[in-house]
Structure formats: structure tokens, C-alpha cells
N, C-alpha and C positions, 0 to 999 in steps of 0.2 A: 504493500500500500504506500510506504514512503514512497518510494521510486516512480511512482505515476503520480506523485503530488508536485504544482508546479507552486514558484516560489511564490506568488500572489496567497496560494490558498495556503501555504506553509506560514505567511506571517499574518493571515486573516486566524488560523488553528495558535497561531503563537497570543496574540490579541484576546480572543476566546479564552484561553487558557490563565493570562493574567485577570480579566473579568472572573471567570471562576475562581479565582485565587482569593477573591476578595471578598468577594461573595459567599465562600465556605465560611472563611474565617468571623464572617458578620455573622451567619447563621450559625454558628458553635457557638459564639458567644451570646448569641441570642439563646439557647437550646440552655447552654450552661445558666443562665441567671435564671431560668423559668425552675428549671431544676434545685435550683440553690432555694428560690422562692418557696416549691414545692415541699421541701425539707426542713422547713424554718416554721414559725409562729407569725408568718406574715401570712400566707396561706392562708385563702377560705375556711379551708376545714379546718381549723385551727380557733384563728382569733375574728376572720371574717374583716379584715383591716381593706384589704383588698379586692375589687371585684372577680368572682366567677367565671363567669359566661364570657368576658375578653379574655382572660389569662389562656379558658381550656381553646377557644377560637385560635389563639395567637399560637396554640402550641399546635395545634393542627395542622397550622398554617406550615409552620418550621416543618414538623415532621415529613408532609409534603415535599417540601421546598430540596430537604435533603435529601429523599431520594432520587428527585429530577436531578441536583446536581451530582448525584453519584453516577445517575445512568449515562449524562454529557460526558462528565468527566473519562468516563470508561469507553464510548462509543465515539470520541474524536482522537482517541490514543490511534497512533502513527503505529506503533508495536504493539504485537499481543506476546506473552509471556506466560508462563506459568505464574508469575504473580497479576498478571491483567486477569486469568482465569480464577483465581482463588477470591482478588476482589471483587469479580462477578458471583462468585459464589456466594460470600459475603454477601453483596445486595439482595442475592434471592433470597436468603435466610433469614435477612431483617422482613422482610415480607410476610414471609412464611410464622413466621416467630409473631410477628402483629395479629396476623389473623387468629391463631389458635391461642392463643393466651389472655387477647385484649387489650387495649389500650392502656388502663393501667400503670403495669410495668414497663417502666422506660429501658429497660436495658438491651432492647431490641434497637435502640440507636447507634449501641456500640458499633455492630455490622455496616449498618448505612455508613454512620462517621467513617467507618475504618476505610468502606471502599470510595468516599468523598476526599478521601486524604490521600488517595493512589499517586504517589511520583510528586506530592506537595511538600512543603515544607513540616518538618519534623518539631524545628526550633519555635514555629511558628506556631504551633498546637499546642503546646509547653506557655510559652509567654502568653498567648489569651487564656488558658486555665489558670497560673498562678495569678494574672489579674484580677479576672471577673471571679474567681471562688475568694481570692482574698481579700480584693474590695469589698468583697459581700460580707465576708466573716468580721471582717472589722466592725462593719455598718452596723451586722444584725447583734453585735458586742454591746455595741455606745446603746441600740434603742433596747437592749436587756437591759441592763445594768439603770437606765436610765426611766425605768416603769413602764417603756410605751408599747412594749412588749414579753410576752412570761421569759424566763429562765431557769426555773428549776423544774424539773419532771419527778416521774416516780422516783422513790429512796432519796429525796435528799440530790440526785445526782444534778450538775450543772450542764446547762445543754446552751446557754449565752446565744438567745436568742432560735435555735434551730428544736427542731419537733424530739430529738432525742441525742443523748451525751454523745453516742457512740457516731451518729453523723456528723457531729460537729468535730470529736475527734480524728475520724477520718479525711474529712476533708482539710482538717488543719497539715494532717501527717500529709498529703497528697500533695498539698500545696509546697509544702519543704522539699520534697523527693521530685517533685519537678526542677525548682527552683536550684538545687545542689544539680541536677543534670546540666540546666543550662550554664551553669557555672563550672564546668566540667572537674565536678567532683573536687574542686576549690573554693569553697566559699568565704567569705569572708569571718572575719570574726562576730561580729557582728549576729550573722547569720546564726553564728553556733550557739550567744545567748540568748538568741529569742528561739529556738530550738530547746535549748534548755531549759525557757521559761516555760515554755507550752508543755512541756512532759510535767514538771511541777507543780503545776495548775490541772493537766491531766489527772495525775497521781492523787491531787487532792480532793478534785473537786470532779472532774467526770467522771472518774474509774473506768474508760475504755481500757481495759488490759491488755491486750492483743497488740492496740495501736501504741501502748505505754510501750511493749518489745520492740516490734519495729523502728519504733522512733528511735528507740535505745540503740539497737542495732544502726538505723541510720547513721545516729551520731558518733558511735565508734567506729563502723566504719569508714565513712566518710575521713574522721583525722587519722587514722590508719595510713589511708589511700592517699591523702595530703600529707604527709610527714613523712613515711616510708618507703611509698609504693611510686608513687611519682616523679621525684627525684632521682629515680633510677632510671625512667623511661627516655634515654637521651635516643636521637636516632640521627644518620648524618644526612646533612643535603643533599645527599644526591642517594639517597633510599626512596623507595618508591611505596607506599604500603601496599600490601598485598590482600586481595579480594580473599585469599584461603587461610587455609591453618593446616599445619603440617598435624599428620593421624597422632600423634604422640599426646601434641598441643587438644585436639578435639576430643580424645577421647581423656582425659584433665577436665576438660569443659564438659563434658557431656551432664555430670548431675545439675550443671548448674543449668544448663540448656534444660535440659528434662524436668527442671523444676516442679513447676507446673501438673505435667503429667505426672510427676511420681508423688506430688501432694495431693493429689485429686483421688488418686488410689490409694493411698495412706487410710485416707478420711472414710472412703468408702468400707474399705475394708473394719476399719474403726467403726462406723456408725452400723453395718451389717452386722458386726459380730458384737454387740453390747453386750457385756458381761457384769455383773454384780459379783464378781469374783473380787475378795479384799487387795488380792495381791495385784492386779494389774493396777498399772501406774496410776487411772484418772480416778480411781475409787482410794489409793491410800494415801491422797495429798489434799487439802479440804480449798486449798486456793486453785484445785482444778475441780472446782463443784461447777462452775459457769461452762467450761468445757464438757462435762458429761453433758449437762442439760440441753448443750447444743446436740454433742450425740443422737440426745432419747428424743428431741425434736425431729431430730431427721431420720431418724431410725420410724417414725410414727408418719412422717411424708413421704418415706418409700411404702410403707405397709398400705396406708390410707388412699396413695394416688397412683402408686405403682412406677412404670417408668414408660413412658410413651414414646414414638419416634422422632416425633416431632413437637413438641410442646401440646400443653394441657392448661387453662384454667383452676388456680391453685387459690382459693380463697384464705386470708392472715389475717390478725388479728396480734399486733403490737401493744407495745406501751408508749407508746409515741404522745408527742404533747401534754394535755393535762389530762388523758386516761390512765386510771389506775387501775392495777389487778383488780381481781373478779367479777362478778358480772360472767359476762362473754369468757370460755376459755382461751386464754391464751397460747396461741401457734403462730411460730413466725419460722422461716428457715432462717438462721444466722450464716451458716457454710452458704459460700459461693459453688463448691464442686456438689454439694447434693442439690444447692436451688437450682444451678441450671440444669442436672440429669432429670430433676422433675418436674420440672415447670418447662422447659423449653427442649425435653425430648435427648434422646441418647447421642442421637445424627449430629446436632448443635453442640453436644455434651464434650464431643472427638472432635469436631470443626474447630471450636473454640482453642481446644487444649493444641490444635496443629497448630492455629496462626501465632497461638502464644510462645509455642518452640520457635517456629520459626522467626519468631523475631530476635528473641532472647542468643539463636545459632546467628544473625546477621549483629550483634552487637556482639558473637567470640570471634566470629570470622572475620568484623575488622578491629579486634586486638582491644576494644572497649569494655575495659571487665570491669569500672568502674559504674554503666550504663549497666550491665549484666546483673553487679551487685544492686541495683536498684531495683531489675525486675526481681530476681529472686525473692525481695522482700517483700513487694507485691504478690508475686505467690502465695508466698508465706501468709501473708494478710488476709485472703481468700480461704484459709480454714476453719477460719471461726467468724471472719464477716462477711458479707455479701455483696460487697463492692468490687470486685475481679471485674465483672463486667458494666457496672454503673457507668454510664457517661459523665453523671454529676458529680464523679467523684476521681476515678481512676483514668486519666487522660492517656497511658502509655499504652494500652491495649490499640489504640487508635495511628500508633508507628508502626506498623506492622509494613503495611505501605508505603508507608514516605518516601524521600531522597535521600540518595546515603549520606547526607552530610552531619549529619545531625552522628552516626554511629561513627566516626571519624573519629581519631584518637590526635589530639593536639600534643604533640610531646614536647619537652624541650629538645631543641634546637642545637647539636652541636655544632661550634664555629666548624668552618673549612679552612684547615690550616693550608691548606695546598693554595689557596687563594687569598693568604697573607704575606704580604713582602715584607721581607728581611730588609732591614735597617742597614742603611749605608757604611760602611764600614770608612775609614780616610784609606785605605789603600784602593777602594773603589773609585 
């Protein structure tokens, strides 16, 4: 198809292509703040601050909007690929995922986003997520704190502004772990105590546990990766980085590739075989009492709804905003790997876990284990919360496509001594 395009229509598809550039990036960020809205005490169903009937309109409107730009975006590509085929897949999925489950659950955006983001900017998905979720976290801070909105939910727990602790700690960790990417894995100091304050404030006052580790993790790795790891990585000018990784290097990498997939069967295998047996780990430690009960939750969503091919309508019932226990029994899936094999079918279950390898294998393959270390923790995070595939929360699932620039390893620079002259000597 390149080859029979003449250069008129080659900078009319070039033109096209920046229009779309702009245009994703409005609708993300459009998608993102309705989601943030969604999630918070500004929401209808909540405090009713906000109107209804425009918000669910305006999100209609987006949801629409992004699968026309996925279909452009995929149908004026010059190259098809095995990654042009997988983003197609992707869009049929977000389709497929909408009809059978409902409107509802957003996380059937993931797909769309992911194949609106085909060959787009990476850096670019990154800096409008850490914006528009952190602009919003601040905002919906000042009007908690400041009565115009609730902040405390069930137990005591602090949720500043959003419908529940564990979203507001999620999206704060997602904001960081972007923001450490785009700073490639050097951030400033700065960085590391408001990182520090947010776990502290976590630890006291939201009790996200899961998100208290990662963040934990983040922060030690990350000055790890800044202190020891980096200063190492000199390379000379005239090295070339290389698209592979020698079988030694890949098979090093593979658990951290495989992440994902071997967390997702971890969990399964764990939520299938529940045991009341004292001796197994989540029964004789009382601070993994919140871990079983995600178990026996999801142990109670395979038995109740079985596992479909393709998604299913899964009715929940949270603690979200100013709802307290009882009443209504409470069911919610907390795991990302049992919510998607039940609610959005087995097919989508393997799909998911492929694009996520393979993003995580294009962030070893070019030499970026600092990006790697990021998703791994994102994995990690996906077994006891349900944000793996959230749009409103977890932005990196949506690289899987991008341009490679973004998975690019900036290393120090060794001078080229061969291109330094020597000093004049007097007998010269």
C-alpha cells in the first residue's frame, strides 16, 4: 500500500495523523476526568453536586468518539503488522466487552484506548494522566478537607474527596509511577518526599495496603535504580541500541516479562483452592485477613457466575461513598485477574495477559528495566485491586502500542576520546 501512495496523499495521511494526535489526546483527557468525576463525591450518585443526564450524555459521546478514532487511526496505517492486527483485535474486544457486560464498567476503554494509541506517542499518554488525575486529586483534596465535599467512608478510612480510600490511593500511586517513568527513573528529590508523604498519610489515614507495598517498592526501587543501577549504564557514541536481547539476557527477563501471566495464575490457583487449613500462609498471619477475604470473594464469583467466553453481567455491591455494611450483602471482586476471567470472559482473560507480556518483552528488548520495574509493580497491584485494566487509573496498559520512544533507555553518554585532541605540545 505505501508504494502506490503518491506524495500529495502521503502528506494529506501525514496531516490526518497529527489531527488524530490531538484529538486522542483531548478525548483521554476528556474520558480521564469523567472517570476521576465518576470515582469521587462529586458524582451524582454520591453527593448529586453535579448534573446527571450531561455527564452520562458527554461520556457516551467520548466512548463513541474513541472508537471512530481507533478505527481511522488503524484503517489509514501505510503498514499492517502483527501489532496493526493485535490493535485490531483490541478494538473488536472493546466492542464485544461493551455489549455483554454493559455500560457500567469502564474498563472496556482500556482496549479502545490501547488501539487509539497504535504508533502514538507513549510520553504523551503519561503527561495527560499524571495531569488531569493529579489536578483532580488535589482539587477533590482542598473541597474534602474544606466541607464542600465528604471524606471519610466506612471504618474511619480517609478517601479526600473520592467514593473510596483504596481509589484515591490508587490513583495517587499511578500518578507517581507514571511521573518516575517520564523522568526516567530519576526523579527529583522533591519527588521522593511527596512520595513519602502520600504512603504516610496512606498508612495512617487510608489503609490501602497493597498500594502502601507498591508505593514502598516504588520508592526503593526507584533510588536503587538512581544510585546504583544507572551510573553504571554508560554506553559509547557510536553504539547503536539494539531492537533484541541476546537468549541469556531474555531468559533473566522472562519472570519479569511473564509477570502478569504468572500473577494471574498465582491468584487463580489461590482463590480455587481456598483452604481453612491453619498452616497455609493467608490463614496464620491476621494482617493477611483482607487478602483471604478477597480470596472467598472471588472464590464465591467463580462458583456464582462461573466463567464465560466472553464477558457476562456481574452485579456488586461496594462500600463506596457514605454506604455502610449491611443492609445489601456485600460483593465486590477486588483481584483484577478473577474480575476480568469473570466479568469479561476467558478469551479477554489470555488477550489481556498477551498484550500485557508483550509490552513489558518491548520494555527488556530495549534494555528499559527501569520501565519493566514499573510494570511489574503494576502487576503486582492487580492481585488484590482491580485497576490492571481501569483507564481511570492505570495508564501503562494503554503502551502496549505506542512508538518506541518512550521504551528507549537514555544512558549516560561516554565522551569519544578518539574525537579529543591532544594539547599542543612546544615541540609541535
Amino acid at each position: 500500500m505505501a508504494q502506490i501512495l503518491t506524495k500529495s496523499m502521503k502528506k494529506k495521511l501525514g496531516v490526518l495523523n497529527q489531527v488524530l494526535d490531538v484529538l486522542f489526546l483531548i478525548d483521554y483527557a476528556l474520558i480521564l476526568l469523567r472517570l476521576v468525576i465518576s470515582a469521587s463525591m462529586l458524582d451524582p450518585a454520591y453527593a448529586g453536586i453535579l448534573p446527571d443526564r450531561p455527564l452520562e450524555l458527554a461520556m457516551n459521546l467520548l466512548v463513541n468518539l474513541t472508537l471512530i478514532l481507533a478505527a481511522v487511526n488503524l484503517v489509514t496505517r501505510t503498514k499492517f503488522t502483527w501489532a496493526t492486527i493485535l490493535a485490531g483485535a483490541s478494538l473488536v474486544f472493546a466492542v464485544v466487552i461493551r455489549l455483554t457486560i454493559g455500560y457500567w464498567s469502564m474498563s472496556y476503554l482500556a482496549f479502545s484506548l490501547a488501539a487509539c494509541a497504535y504508533e502514538r506517542s507513549g510520553r504523551s499518554i503519561l503527561r495527560v494522566s499524571v495531569i488531569v488525575t493529579g489536578v483532580m486529586t488535589v482539587l477533590l483534596y482542598i473541597l474534602s478537607v474544606n466541607g464542600f465535599i465528604g471524606w471519610i467512608v466506612t471504618e474511619g478510612r480517609h478517601a479526600f474527596g473520592y467514593n473510596y480510600s483504596t481509589d484515591a490511593a490508587a490513583r495517587i500511586f499511578y500518578v507517581f509511577a507514571a511521573l518516575f517513568v517520564l523522568k526516567n527513573g530519576r526523579p527529583h528529590a522533591v519527588h521522593y518526599v511527596f512520595l513519602a508523604l502520600f504512603m504516610l498519610v496512606n498508612l495512617l489515614f487510608m489503609r490501602a495496603r497493597t498500594t502502601l507495598l507498591t508505593s514502598g517498592l516504588l520508592l526503593l526501587g526507584t533510588v536503587i535504580y538512581q544510585v546504583f543501577i544507572f551510573p553504571k549504564m554508560k554506553t559509547s557514541r557510536k553504539t547503536k541500541p539494539s531492537a533484541l536481547i541476546s537468549a541469556g539476557k531474555a531468559l533473566a527477563a522472562a519472570p519479569f516479562v511473564l509477570a502478569a501471566p504468572l500473577l494471574a495464575l498465582f491468584m487463580l490457583k489461590l482463590t480455587t483452592g481456598l483452604s481453612d487449613d491453619p498452616a497455609v500462609f493467608y490463614n496464620r498471619f491476621s494482617f493477611l485477613d483482607s487478602f483471604r477475604s478477597r480470596l472467598e470473594l472471588g472464590r464465591e464469583a467463580l462458583i456464582r457466575f462461573g466463567v464465560p467466553l466472553f464477558g457476562q453481567a456481574v452485579p456488586q455491591k461496594g462500600n463506596g461513598g457514605f454506604t455502610l455494611p449491611g443492609g445489601n450483602e456485600y460483593f465486590y471482586i477486588d483481584s483484577s485477574y478473577i474480575r476480568i476471567l469473570v466479568m469479561f470472559g476467558s478469551v479477554v482473560f489470555i488477550f489481556s495477559l498477551l498484550l500485557y507480556a508483550i509490552l513489558s518483552l518491548r520494555a527488556a528488548a530495549a534494555g528499559n528495566i527501569y520501565l519493566l520495574f514499573v510494570l511489574v509493580l503494576v502487576a503486582l497491584d492487580g492481585v488484590t485491586e482491580q485497576y490492571f485494566l481501569h483507564p481511570g487509573c492505570n495508564p501503562f496498559f494503554l503502551l502496549v502500542f505506542t512508538d518506541p520512544e518512550l521504551f528507549r533507555v537514555r544512558r549516560r553518554v561516554a565522551p569519544d576520546k578518539s574525537s579529543v585532541r591532544k594539547p599542543l605540545t612546544p615541540a609541535d
